[in-house]
C-alpha positions in Angstrom: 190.5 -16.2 31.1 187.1 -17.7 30.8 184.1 -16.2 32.7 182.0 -17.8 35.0 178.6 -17.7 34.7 176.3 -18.8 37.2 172.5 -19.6 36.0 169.6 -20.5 38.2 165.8 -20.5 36.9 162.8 -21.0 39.1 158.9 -20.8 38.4 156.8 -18.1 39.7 153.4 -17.2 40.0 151.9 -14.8 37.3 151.4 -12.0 40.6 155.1 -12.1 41.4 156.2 -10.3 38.8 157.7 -6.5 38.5 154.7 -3.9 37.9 156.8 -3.0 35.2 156.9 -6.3 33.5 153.6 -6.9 33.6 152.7 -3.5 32.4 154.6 -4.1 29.2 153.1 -7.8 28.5 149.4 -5.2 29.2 150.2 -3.0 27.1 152.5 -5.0 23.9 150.5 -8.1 24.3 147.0 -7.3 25.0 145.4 -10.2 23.0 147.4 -12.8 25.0 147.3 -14.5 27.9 150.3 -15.3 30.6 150.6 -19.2 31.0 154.2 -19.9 32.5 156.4 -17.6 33.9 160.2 -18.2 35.8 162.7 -15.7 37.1 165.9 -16.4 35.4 169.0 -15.3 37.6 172.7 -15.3 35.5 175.3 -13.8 37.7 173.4 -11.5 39.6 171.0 -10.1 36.9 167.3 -11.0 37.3 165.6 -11.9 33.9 161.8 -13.0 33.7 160.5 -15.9 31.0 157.3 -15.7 30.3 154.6 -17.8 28.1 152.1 -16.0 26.5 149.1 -17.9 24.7 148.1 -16.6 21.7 148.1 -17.3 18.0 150.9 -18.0 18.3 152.2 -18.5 21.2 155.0 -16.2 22.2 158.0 -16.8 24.5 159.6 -14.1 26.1 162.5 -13.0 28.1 162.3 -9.5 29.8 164.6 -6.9 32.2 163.3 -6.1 35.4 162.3 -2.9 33.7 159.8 -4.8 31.2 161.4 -3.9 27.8 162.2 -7.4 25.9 165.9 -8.9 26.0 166.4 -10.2 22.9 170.3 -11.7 23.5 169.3 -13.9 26.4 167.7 -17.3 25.0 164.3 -18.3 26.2 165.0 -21.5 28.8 162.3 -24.3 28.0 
C-alpha cells in the first residue's frame, strides 16, 4: 500500500508568518535577514521555507511552532 501525499507550496509575505516562527529566526538568526519565504502544505501539515541572507545564506524549513524540521527538504 503506498501513501499519498499531497504537496502544495505557495509564497508569502515575510508578515504572514506564525509569531512563533518569526520569533525563532529573532532569536537563532539574529545576524540575518528574511528574503523569501513560502508556506509548504504536505497532507495537511503546514511547514514554512524561509531564506535568510547572511554569510552564508541559510535555507530553512520550520513547524508552525518555529523549531527547525530537519527531515523535510527545503523546496527551491
Amino acid at each position: 500500500m503506498q501513501k499519498e501525499i499531497c504537496l502544495s507550496i505557495n509564497e508569502i509575505s515575510s508578515t504572514e508568518l506564525p509569531e512563533a516562527v518569526k520569533k525563532a529566526i529573532t532569536a537563532n538568526y539574529a545576524n540575518y535577514q528574511i528574503d523569501d519565504t513560502d508556506i509548504l502544505v504536505i497532507n495537511k501539515d503546514l511547514y514554512y521555507q524561509v531564506e535568510l541572507d547572511g554569510k552564508p545564506d541559510k535555507h530553512l524549513v520550520l513547524n508552525e511552532d518555529g523549531s527547525e524540521n530537519a527531515s523535510i527538504t527545503y523546496w527551491y
